[in-house]
C-alpha distance (Angstrom), angle and dihedral (degrees) to the residues before:
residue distance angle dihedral
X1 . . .
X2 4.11 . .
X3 3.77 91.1 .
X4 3.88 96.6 62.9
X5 3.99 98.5 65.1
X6 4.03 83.6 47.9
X7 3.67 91.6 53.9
X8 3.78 102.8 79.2
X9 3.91 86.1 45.5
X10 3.63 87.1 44.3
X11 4.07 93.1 58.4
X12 3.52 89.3 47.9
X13 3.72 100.1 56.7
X14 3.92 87.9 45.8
X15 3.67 96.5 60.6
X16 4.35 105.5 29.7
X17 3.76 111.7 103.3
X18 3.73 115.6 -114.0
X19 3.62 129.5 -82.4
X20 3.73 97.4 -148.8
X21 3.74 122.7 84.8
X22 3.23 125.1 -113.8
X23 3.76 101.9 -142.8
X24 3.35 129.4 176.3
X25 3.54 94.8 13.0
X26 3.63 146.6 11.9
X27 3.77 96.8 -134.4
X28 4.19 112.3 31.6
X29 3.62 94.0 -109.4
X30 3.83 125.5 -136.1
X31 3.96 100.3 -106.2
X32 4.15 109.4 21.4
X33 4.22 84.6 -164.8
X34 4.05 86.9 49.5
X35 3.66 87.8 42.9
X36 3.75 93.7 61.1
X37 3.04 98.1 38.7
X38 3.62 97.1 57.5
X39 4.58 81.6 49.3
X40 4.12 80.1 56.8
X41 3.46 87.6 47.0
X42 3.68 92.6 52.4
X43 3.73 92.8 -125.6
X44 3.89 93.0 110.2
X45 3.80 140.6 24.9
X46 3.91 138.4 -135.0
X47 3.42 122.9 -118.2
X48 3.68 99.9 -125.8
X49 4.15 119.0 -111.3
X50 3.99 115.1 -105.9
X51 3.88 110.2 -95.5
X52 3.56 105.6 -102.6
X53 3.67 112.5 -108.4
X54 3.95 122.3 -110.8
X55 3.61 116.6 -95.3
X56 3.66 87.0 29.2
X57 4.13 108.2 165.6
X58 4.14 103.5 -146.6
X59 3.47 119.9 151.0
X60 3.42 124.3 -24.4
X61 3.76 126.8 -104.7
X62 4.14 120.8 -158.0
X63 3.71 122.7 -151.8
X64 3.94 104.6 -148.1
X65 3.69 91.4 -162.7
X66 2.83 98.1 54.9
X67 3.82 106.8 48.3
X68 3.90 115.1 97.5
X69 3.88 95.3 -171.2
X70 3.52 97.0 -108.0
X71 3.81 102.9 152.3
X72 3.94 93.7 -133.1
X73 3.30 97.1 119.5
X74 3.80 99.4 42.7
X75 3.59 91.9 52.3
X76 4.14 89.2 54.5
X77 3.30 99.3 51.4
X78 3.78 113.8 103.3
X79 3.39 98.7 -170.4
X80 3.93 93.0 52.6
X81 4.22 89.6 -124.2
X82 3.80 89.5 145.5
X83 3.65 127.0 72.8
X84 4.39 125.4 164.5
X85 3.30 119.7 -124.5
X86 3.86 105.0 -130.0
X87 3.83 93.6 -153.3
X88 3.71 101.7 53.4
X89 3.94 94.8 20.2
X90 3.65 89.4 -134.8
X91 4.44 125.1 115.2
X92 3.73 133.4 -103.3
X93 3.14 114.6 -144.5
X94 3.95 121.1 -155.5
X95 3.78 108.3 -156.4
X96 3.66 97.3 -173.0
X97 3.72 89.8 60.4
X98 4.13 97.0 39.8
X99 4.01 104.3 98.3
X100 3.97 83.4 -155.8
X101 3.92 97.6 -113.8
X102 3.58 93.9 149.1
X103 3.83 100.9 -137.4
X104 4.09 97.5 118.2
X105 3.70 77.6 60.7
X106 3.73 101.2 53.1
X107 4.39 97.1 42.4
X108 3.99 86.1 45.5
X109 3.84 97.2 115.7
X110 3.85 90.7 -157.8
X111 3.14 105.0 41.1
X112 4.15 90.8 -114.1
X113 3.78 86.7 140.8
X114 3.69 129.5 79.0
X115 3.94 143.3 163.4
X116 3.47 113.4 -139.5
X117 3.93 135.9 -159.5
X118 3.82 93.5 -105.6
X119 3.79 116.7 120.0
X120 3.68 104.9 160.7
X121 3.27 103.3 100.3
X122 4.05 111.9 132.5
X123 3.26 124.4 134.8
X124 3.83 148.9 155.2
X125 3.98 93.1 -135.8
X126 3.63 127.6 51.7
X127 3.44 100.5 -159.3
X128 3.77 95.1 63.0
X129 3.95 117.5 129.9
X130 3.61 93.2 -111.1
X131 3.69 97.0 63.2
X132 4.09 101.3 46.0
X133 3.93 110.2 70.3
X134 3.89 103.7 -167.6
């Protein structure tokens, strides 16, 4: 008897399109390296990414200048991604830790904080450049 409320919900999922994208190809292709290669070639095309959606919270962008070292953000942030740095009285801001919730953003009294629409952030080492904003 549990299956037949689940069964209208069940025909739904079976026939909605797919929310994922299917970048760089329609099909997953044998060899992704061949694959583009062949694209740089000219011999085949990329399926172009989904537009990313407005209000979209990617990584998160600081604004030196405009910090005034008021804490705010650092004491919103649940995942504890944001730490001063006494000397300079200015944040650091570990990306690889941030869960992207957007509230440092929304206590920042001047505006110094910002998500972005960058998403590419994988990488083997956490320490790399691109994921400390200081």
């Amino acid at each position: 008897m549990a299956l037949l409320p689940m069964f209208p919900e069940l025909l739904k999922q079976l026939f909605r399109t797919p929310a994922t994208n299917k970048f760089p190809a329609k099909y997953l292709p044998p060899s992704v390296t061949a694959y583009l290669e062949k694209v740089g070639a000219g011999r085949a095309t990329l399926i172009p990414p989904v537009p990313i959606p407005p209000k979209f919270r990617g990584k998160i962008e600081y604004q030196r200048e405009g910090c005034i070292g008021c804490r705010l953000c650092i004491k919103v942030c649940p995942s504890n991604a944001i730490e001063l740095i006494e000397e300079t009285k200015r944040i650091r801001i570990w990306v690889g830790q941030c869960i992207f919730c957007s509230q440092c953003t929304e206590v920042c009294p001047k505006g110094g904080l910002a998500m972005s629409d960058a998403f590419l952030l994988a990488t083997e080492d956490r320490y790399e450049e691109n994921l400390i904003e200081e």
